[in-house]
C-alpha positions in Angstrom: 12.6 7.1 -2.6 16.0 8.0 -4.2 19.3 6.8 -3.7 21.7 10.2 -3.1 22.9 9.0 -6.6 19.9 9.5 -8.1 18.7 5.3 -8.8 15.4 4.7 -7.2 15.3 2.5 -4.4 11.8 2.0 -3.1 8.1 2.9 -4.1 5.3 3.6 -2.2 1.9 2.9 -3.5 -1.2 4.2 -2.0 -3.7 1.6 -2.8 -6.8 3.9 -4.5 -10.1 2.8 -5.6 -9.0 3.2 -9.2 -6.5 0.2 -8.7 -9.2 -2.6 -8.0 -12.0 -0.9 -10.5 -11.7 -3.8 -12.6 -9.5 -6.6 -13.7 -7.3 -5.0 -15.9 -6.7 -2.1 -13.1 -6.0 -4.8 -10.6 -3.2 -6.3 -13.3 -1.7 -3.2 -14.4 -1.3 -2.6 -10.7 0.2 -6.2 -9.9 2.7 -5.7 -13.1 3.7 -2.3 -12.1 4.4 -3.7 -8.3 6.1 -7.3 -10.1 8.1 -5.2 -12.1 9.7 -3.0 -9.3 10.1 -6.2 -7.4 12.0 -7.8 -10.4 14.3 -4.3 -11.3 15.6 -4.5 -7.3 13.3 -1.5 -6.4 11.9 -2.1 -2.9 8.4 -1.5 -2.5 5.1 -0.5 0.5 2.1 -1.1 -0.3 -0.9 0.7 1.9 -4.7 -0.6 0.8 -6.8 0.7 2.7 -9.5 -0.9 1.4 -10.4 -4.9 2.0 -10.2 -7.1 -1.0 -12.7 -7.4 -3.5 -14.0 -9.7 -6.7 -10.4 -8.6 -8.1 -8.6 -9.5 -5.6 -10.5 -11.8 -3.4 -7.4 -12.9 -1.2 -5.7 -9.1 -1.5 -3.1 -7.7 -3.7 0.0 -9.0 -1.4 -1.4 -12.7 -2.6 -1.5 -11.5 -6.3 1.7 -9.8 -6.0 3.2 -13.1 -4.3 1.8 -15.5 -6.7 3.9 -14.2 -9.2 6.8 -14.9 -7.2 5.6 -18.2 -5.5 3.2 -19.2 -6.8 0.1 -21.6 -4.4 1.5 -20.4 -1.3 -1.7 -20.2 1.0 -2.6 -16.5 2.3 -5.6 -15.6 4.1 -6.1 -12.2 6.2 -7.8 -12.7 9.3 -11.3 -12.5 9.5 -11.8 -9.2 11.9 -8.6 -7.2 9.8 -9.8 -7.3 6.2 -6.8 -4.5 5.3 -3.3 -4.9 4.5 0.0 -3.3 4.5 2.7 -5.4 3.0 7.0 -4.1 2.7 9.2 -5.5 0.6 12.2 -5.5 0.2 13.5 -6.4 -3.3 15.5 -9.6 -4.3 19.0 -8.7 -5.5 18.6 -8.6 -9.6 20.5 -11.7 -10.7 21.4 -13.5 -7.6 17.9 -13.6 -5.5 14.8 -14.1 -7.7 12.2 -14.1 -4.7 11.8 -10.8 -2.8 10.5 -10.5 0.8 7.5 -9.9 2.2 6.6 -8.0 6.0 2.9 -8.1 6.5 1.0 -6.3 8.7 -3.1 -6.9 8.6 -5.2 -4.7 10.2 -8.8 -3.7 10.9 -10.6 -0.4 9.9 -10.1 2.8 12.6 -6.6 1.0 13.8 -4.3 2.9 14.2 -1.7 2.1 11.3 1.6 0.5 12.2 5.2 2.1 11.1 5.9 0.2 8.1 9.7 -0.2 7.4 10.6 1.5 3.9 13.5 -0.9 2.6 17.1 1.7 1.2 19.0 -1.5 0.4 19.0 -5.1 1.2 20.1 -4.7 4.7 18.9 -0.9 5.5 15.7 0.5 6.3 13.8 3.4 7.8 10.2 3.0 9.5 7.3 5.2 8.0 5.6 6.7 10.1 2.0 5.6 8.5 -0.2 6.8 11.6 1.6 10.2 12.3 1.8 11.5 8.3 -1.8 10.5 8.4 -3.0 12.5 11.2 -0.6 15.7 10.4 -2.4 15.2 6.6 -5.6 15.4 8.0 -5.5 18.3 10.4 -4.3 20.4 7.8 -6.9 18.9 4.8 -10.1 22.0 4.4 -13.4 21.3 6.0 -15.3 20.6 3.2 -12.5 17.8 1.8 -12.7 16.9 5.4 -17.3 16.4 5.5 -17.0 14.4 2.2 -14.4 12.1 3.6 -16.5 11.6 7.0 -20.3 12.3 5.7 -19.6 11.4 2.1 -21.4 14.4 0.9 -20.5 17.9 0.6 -21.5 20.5 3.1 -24.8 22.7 1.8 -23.3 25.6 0.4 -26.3 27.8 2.1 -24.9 26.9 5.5 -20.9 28.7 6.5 -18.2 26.9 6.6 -16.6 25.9 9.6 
């Protein structure tokens, strides 16, 4: 997201499975997120996917511990997936950014997420609509590998 002037002001990162593939993944990822953090670039982070040997207490904590370092984070048991805003310490003045967490649980419906424009300003994402109006419009046989993990036999029509 862009400033009118042109500076960017906030990233969003779609947590893939590339990201957590391995450990250096998972720390190129944590940099990449650290170093926005550190420039003043506000950031959301959707994974959609529960943590794993990389990031056994999730990528917010490994994010965080860069930041502040021990503090205790543990996502409830029953919603093993997170979405985590931040909004950016000022460069020079603030050195610790902060953090709006939202766990949730797979097939929940995903919360607005506020997308930080400044220190004080923000607009909510609308994480559960985009997603829907994405999928109605993604082609059947995208849609039977996403829900059947395999592709549709190519003997039978598409729908």
């Amino acid at each position: 997201v862009r400033h009118h002037l042109g500076d960017v002001v906030c990233a969003i990162e779609v947590v893939s499975p590339g990201n957590k593939a391995g450990k250096l993944a998972v720390r190129e990822f944590i940099a990449k997120a650290v170093d926005f953090l550190r420039r003043g670039v506000n950031l959301l982070v959707i994974d959609p996917f529960p943590p794993g040997p990389q990031d056994p207490q999730t990528l917010h904590k490994l994010i965080w511990d860069e930041f502040d370092e021990g503090v205790p984070f543990e996502l409830p048991a029953d919603e093993p997936l997170l979405l985590a805003s931040y909004r950016a310490a000022v460069p020079l003045v603030e050195f610790t950014p902060e953090a709006f967490i939202e766990p949730l649980r797979a097939g929940a419906e995903l919360p607005d997420m506020p997308v930080w424009l400044d220190a004080d300003l923000y607009v909510n994402a609308p994480l559960e609509r985009t997603y829907r109006a994405a999928w109605e419009v993604c082609p059947a046989d995208f849609r039977d590998l996403v829900e059947h993990e395999d592709l549709p036999d190519e003997n039978v029509p598409m729908r």
